[in-house]
N, C-alpha and C positions, 0 to 999 in steps of 0.2 A: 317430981315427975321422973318415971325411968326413963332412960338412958336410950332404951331400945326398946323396939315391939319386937315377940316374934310369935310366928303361926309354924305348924311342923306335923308330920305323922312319920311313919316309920321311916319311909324314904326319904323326902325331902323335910327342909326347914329354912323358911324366910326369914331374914331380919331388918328391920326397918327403921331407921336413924326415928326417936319420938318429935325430936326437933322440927325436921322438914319430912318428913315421909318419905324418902325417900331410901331405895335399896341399898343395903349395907354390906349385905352377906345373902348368898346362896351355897348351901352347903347337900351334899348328896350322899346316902349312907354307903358306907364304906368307900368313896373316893375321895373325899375332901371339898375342902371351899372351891369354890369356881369366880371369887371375887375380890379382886386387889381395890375396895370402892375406893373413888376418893371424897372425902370431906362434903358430909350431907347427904352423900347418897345419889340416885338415880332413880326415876320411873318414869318420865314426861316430860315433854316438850313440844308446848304450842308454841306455831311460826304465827307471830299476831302483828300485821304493819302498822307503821304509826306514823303518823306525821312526815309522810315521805319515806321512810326509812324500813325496807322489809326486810330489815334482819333483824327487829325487833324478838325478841323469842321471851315467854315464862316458862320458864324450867327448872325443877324440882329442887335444885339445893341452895337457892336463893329465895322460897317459899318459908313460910310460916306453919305447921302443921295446928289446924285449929282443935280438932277430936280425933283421937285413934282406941277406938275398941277394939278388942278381943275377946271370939264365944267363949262361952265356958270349957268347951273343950277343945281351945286350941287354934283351931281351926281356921279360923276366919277372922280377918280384918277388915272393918269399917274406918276408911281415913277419909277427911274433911280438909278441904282450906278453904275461907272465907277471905275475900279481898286478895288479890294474887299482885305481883313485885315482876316489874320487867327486866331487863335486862339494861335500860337505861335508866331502871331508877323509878318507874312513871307507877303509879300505884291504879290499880282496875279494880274496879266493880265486880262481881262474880263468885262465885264457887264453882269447884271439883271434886267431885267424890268419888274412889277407887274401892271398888270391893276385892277385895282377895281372898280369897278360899284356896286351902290345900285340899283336893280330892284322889285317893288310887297315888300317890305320890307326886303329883304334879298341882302347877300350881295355877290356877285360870285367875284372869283379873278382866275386870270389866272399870269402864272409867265412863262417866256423864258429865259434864260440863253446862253452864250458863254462863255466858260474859256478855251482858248489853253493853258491856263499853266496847268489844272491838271486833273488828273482824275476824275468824279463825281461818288462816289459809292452807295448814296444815298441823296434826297431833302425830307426833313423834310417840307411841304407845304400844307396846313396854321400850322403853329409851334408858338401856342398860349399860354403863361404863364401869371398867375395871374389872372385867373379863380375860381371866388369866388362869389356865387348869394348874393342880396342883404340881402337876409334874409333865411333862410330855408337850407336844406341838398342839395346834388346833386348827380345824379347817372348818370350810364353811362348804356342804353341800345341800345340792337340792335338784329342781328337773327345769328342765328348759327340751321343748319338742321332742317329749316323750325320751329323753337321755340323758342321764345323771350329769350335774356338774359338779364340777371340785375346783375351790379356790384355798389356798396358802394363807394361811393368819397369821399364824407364830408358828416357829421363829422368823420365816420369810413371810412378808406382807403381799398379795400378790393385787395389784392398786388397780382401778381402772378409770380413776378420777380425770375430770377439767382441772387439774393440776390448780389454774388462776380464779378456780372458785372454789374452792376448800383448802381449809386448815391445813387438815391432816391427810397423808393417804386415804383414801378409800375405797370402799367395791360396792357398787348400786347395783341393783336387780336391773337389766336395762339400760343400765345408766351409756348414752351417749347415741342410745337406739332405739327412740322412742317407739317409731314404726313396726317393732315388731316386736314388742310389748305384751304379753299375752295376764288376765286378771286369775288370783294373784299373779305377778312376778316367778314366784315359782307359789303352788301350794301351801309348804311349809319348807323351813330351814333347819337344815342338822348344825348343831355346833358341836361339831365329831374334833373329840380326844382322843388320845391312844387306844385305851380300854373303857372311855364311857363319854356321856355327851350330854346334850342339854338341844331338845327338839321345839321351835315354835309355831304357833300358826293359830288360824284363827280356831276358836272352839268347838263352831260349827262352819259347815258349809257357807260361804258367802260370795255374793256377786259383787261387792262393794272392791273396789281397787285398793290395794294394799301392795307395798312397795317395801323389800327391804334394805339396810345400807350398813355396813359396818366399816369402821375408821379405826385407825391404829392410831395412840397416845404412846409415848408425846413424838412418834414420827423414826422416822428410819435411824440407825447407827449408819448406816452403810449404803446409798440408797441405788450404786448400781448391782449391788449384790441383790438389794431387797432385804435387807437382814436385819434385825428388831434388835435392841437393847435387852438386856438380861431383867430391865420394872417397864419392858411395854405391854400395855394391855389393850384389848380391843372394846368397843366400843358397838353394842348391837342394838337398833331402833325397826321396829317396823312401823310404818310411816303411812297414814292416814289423810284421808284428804274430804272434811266433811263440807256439805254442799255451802256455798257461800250466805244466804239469809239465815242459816242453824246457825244462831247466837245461842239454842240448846241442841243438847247434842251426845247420845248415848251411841259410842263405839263398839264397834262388833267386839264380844267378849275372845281373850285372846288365851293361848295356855303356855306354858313354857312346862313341858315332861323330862324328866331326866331318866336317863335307859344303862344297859350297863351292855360292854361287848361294840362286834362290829357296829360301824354306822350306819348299815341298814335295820340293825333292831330301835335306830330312830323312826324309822318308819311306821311302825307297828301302830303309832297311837293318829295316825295321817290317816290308815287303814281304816279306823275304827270309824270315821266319818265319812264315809266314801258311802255311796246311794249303790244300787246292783249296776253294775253293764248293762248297757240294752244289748240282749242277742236276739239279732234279724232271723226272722221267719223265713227267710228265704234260702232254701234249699243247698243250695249251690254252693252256699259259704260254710255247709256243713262240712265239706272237703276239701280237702289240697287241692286248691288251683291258680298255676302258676300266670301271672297276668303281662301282659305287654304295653306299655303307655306310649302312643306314637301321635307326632303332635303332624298334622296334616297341612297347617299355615302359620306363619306367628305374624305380630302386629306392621312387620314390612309386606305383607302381601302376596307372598311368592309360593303359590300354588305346590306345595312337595309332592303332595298326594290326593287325587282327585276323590270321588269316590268311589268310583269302578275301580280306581287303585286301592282304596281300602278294601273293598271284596277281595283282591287278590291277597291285603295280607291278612284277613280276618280266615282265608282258603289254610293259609300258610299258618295260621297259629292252630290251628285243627290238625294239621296234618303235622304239628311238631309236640304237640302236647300240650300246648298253653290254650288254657279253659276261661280265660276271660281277656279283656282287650280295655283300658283306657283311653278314652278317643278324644285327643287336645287339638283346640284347633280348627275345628269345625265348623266354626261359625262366623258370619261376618265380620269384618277387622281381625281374625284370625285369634292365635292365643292370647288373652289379656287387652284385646283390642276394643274400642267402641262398648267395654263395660258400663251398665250391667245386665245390655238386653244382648238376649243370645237367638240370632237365625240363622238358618244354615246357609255355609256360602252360597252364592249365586257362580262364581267361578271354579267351586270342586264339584257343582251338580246341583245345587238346590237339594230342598225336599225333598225332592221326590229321589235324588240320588242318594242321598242320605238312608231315606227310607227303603230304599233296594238294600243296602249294605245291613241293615240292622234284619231285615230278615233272612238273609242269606248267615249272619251268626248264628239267627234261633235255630234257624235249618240244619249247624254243624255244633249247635250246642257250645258255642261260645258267646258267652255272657260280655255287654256292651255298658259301658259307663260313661258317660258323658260329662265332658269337665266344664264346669262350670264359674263365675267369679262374679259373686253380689257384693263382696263390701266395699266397692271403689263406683263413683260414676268419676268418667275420662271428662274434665277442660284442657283445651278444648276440645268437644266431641259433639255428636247429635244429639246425645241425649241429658245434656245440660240443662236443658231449660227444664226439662220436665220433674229431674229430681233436685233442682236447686233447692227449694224448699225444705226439700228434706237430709240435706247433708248435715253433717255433727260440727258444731261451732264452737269455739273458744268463747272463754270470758269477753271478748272483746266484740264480739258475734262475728269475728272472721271464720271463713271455713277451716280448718285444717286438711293441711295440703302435704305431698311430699309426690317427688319425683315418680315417674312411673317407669316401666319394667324397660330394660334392656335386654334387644335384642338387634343381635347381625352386624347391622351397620357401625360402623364408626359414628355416626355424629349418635346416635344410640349411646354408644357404649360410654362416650364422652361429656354425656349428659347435655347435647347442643339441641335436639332437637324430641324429648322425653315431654311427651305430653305430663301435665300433672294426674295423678290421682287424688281423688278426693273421698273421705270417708262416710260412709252413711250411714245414717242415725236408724237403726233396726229397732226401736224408740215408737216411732211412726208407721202404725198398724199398717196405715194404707202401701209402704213399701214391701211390707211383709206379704201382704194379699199378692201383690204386685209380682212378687218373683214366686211366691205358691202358684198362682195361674200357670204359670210359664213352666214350671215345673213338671203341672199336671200336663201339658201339652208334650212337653220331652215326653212324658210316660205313653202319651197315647202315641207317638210315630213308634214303638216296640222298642222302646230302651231299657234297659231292664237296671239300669241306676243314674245317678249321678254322683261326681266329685264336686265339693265345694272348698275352695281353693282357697289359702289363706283366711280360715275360717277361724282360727285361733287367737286372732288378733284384731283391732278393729282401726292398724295404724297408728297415728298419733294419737288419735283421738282417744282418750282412757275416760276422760267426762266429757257430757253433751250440755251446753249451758245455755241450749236455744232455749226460747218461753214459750212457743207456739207447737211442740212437740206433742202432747200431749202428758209428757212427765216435770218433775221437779227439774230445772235447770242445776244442773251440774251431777246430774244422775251418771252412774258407771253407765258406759258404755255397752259392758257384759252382759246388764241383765235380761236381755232376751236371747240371746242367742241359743237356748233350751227352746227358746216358744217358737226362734224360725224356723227350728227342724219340725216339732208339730205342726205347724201351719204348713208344712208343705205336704205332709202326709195326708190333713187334716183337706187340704185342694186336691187329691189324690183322691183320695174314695175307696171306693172297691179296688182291692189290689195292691194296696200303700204297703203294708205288712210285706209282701212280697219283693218290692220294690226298694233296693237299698239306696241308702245315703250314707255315703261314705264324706271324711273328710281330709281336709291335710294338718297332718299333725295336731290331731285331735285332743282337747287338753281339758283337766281334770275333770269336773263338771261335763264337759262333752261327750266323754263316754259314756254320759247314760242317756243320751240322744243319738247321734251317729249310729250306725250298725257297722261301721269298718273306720278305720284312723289308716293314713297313707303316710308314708312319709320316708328321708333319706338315712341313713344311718351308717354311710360309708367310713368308717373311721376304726382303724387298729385299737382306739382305747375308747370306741364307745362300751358305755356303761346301760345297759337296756331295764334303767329303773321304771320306761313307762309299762313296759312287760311287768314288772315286779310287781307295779303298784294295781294293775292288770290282769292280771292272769288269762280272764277268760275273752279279754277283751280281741275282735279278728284286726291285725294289725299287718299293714304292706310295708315292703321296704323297696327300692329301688336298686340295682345291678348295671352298672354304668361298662362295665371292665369287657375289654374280648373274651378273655379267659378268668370269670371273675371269679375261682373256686372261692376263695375264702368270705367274699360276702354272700353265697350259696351257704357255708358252713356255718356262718354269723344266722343266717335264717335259720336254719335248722337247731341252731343253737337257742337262739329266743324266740321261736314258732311266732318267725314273719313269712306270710305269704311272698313270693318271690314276683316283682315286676320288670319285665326285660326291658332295657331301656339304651339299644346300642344308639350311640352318637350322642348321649344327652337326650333319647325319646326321640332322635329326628330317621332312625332308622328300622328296619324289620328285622325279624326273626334269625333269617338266612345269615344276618351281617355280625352274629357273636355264633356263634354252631355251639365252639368251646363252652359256652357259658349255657345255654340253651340245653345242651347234652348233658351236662354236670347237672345243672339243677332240675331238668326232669327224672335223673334217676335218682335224684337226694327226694324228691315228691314223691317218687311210689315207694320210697324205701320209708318217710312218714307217713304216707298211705297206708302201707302195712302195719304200721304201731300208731296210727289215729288216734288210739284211745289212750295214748300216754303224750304225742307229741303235737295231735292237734285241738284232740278237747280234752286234755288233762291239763293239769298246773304247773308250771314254774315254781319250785320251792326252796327253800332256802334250810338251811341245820340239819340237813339229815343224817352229816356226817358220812357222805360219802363222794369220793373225788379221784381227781386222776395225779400221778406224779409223773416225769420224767426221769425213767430209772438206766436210760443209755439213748446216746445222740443227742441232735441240741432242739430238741422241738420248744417250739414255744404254744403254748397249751392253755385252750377256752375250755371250761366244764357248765355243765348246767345238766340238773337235776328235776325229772320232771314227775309227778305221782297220775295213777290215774283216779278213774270216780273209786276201785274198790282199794285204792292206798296203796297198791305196789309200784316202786319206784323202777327209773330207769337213769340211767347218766349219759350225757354226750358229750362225747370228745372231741375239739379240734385239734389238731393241729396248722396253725399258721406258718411254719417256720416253711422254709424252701432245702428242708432236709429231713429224712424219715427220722422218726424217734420209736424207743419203745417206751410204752408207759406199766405203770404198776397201780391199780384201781381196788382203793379203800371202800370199806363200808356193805359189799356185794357179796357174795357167795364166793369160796374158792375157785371154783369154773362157774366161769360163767357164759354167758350167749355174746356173741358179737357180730351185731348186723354192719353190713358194710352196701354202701350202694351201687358198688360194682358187683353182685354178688349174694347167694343164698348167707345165711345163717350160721355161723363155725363154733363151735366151744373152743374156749381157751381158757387157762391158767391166768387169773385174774393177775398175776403178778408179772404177767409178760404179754402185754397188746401191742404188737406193732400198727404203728399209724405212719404210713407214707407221708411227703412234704404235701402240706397244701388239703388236707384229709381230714375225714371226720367216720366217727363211728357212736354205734348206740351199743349199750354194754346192759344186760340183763339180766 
């Protein structure tokens, strides 16, 4: 019997211990191995309890491999185990069979399972150790609320483990926060090397939960530096969790691609699965309009802004140039209060003042959004009894519960007096109709959208393991959240099309429900991968600062819609001028180039960029094409000192819009950019 299987095309090439089946080698054409295995190999790991004991685990290099084929051309492997070896010895009943195909150089594997002898609690699938690039560091990125993340492999491990429940170092998707958990954890994962990588995720699209985790062997050299030994390798598993009666059990088919270049040409093959954006029919989002999010009461009760007061600052966002308004707060128990039924307060006006306000917008052509918040009912609250039934429960049929939202007060902040939130199971049609009504009724008092607030996540809850739900117990959590944006449209009627629903932090899958993604992105070293992976998708960001130039240039930079939000959203217009004044004149200056900056693309390779060729700027590019392919670039500048730049890839002279300002020519090798500035270069 040989020694080894292996399957391979130009680019990649697998090899498979014949023994146990498990992985040996990972090799990528012109980089090298990407695998230090150890002894037996890697592919799997079932978490199976036994007898009291739930770290019972079968995994791959203490297996037996019963059949391993190979096509004729290479290609594809067929592996088998009959009767599977636990990790205490205890021998099980069952079979596993792993298909593996290399296609396009990447390598997809699908695994099915039958074990009537035990329970499966969780499949570790592909469960890859001795991961170590030929040469150079390794990281691990991916997105979390539409912005790129980067974790530390090698040489420094960057850990985020319960230290006294794991081995070894580790970094989970999530891990220590379940609550805000979004399906998958991230999409997919880069395992970014210097100059190439190795991309996973699932094959296709899927709503099933999937979690990833990678661990450092055999552990730190050095562990307040974080600094790895010269043979540590990491250790990559994506982690499955199939419903608890599947004693059979076919896992979503998963791929692992290897790309060559930056870690965003991992992305490429993420791309290739993505469904269209939905672009809203409605009119208004066709254009730069800069929005305001003012929250009117929060869950203490304390009246900020009545509704005649809202008239006055819905007067004041017309009269400043802000074209649309998010309206938090509104409603009974205030923001995030007495969730998940929404009336308008009794103490900022009622209805009927509500509904003064919202026509006094249509009247000034400022567009109204109403925030909203369905996936939590408040114990204790009033409206507990009615959606008990249908909150999302644990194995154990407890609810799952976590702390609710702080705000103001000290015993708030302190956690003494935090109502719980509890999550609801979107599972159960009848809540679905439930919040559609209610939605349609927003529509008919003249709202012209809604925000659904923490829409990304469904809390702890990741499975629903009620039996009375109308689905399989231990169902993802995820899989409606596509049909509750329908269903609300579908309660809408004449008019839905028009009608947006926006969400917060709108995520993978979501985009092609939503019509707007809202969300924060304050940060010097955000990474705007949800734009990347987006392009055309209308995406907000928030502006917290007096004078917030540079998160004005961060919009303009990855074409976010701009939402003013002086005090944390508790203030108006008049109380940032600074920031108000900047970013309306950064909006008619993308007004003017529309066709490049607000429905063109974000692109990446075009080989054209900016440098700093005198002063000390420190400098954001982004490159954006329109529908007939000519490109433009924009420049920030973040530093708190002017720089010049020198810009590749463009014409010798070229155009340089600036938003103080007409149009200028200049010497592509000499742009002055003031501190704190931005320009578009043509």
């Amino acid at each position: 019997m040989p020694r080894s299987i292996t399957i391979a095309d130009d680019r990649i090439s697998i090899t498979f211990d014949a023994a146990t089946g498990g992985i040996v080698a990972v090799s990528q054409e012109g980089v090298g191995p990407w695998l230090r295995s150890p002894a037996g190999g890697s592919l799997f790991v079932f978490e199976v309890p036994r007898h009291g004991d739930r770290t019972v685990v079968v995994e791959t290099a203490a297996q037996t491999l019963s059949a391993g084929t190979v096509s004729p051309d290479g290609r594809t492997a067929q592996l088998t185990w009959d009767g599977l070896a636990t990790s205490t010895g205890e021998r099980l009943g069952g079979r596993i069979e792993v298909r593996a195909a290399v296609d396009d150089g990447a390598l997809e594997l699908t695994l099915r399972f039958a074990i009537p002898d035990a329970d499966v609690e969780a499949v570790r699938f592909p469960a890859v150790r001795g991961i170590s690039p030929a040469h150079g560091g390794l990281e691990y990125r991916g997105v979390d609320y539409s912005t790129g993340t980067r974790v530390r492999l090698l040489p420094v491990f960057d850990n985020n483990s319960p230290y006294w429940g794991t081995t070894f170092p580790d970094h989970a998707s999530g891990n220590l926060r379940p609550e805000v958990i979004a399906n998958p954890t991230s999409p997919f994962v880069v395992l970014a090397g210097d100059e190439a990588g190795l991309t996973v995720l699932a094959a296709a699209p899927t709503l099933e939960f999937i979690g990833w985790r990678t661990s450092l062997e055999p552990g730190y050299l050095d562990s307040l530096s974080r600094t790895t030994s010269a043979d540590a390798t990491v250790t990559f598993e994506a982690i499955h969790f199939p419903t608890p009666s599947a004693h059979e059990r076919e896992l979503p088919a998963m791929r692992v691609a290897p790309y060559r270049g930056e870690w965003t040409a991992g992305t490429d093959v993420y791309r290739a699965t993505q469904g269209p954006t939905r672009r809203s029919r409605a009119t208004w989002l066709d254009e730069p309009r800069s929005w305001l999010q003012v929250q009117l009461m929060s869950t203490e009760g304390e009246p900020r802004y009545d509704f005649d007061a809202l008239v006055d600052i819905i007067e004041e966002c017309a009269a400043t140039g802000i074209g649309a308004i998010q309206i938090t707060g509104w409603n009974e128990g205030g923001q995030d209060g007495l969730v998940p039924v929404h009336r308008p307060a009794q103490k900022l006006g009622g209805l009927a003042g509500l509904r003064r306000a919202l026509e006094r917008a249509r009247e000034l052509d400022v567009k109204t959004v109403l925030y909203v918040k369905y996936v939590w009912v408040e114990k204790p609250g009033p409206y507990w009894a009615e959606f008990e039934a249908s909150v999302a429960r644990d194995p154990n049929g407890q609810p799952y519960a976590q702390p609710g939202p702080v705000y103001h007060s000290s015993r708030k902040r302190y956690g003494i007096s935090t109502p719980w939130y509890v999550p609801l199971c979107f599972g159960v049609e009848a809540v679905r109709d439930r919040f559609a009504r209610e939605v349609a009724e927003l529509h008919s008092w003249g709202a012209d959208g809604v925000l659904a607030d923490e829409s990304l996540y469904h809390g702890r809850s990741l499975m629903c393991f009620a039996e009375d739900h109308g689905h399989a117990p231990g169902a993802s959590s995820f899989l409606w959240d596509g049909q509750f944006v329908e269903d609300l449209r579908r309660a809408i009627g004449e008019g839905a099309d028009e009608f947006v629903i926006a969400a917060e932090g709108a995520y993978d899958e979501q985009f092609e429900h939503y019509d707007v993604s809202y969300f924060r992105s304050f940060s010097a070293n955000h990474v705007p991968l949800g734009r990347m992976l987006r392009p055309d998708a209308r995406i907000v960001t928030a502006l917290i600062g007096s004078d917030d130039r540079n998160m004005v240039n961060q919009s303009l930079l990855y074409g976010y819609a701009l939402s003013f939000e002086p005090f944390n959203f508790k203030g108006r217009p008049g109380d940032m001028p600074a920031t108000v004044a900047y970013g309306t004149a950064v909006d008619a200056l993308r007004t003017e180039l529309a066709e490049w900056l607000w429905n063109g693309s974000l692109t990446t390779g075009d080989d054209i960029d900016a440098r700093v060729v005198d002063g000390g700027g420190d400098l954001r590019t982004a490159v954006w094409r329109n529908a007939a392919g000519t490109s433009c670039l924009v420049v920030a500048n973040y530093a708190e000192e002017a720089c010049t730049v020198a810009v590749t890839g463009l014409a010798e002279a070229v155009q340089v819009h600036r938003p103080d300002g007409a149009a200028a020519s200049a010497p592509a090798s000499g742009i002055m950019l003031p501190a704190r500035s931005v320009v578009v270069v043509k």
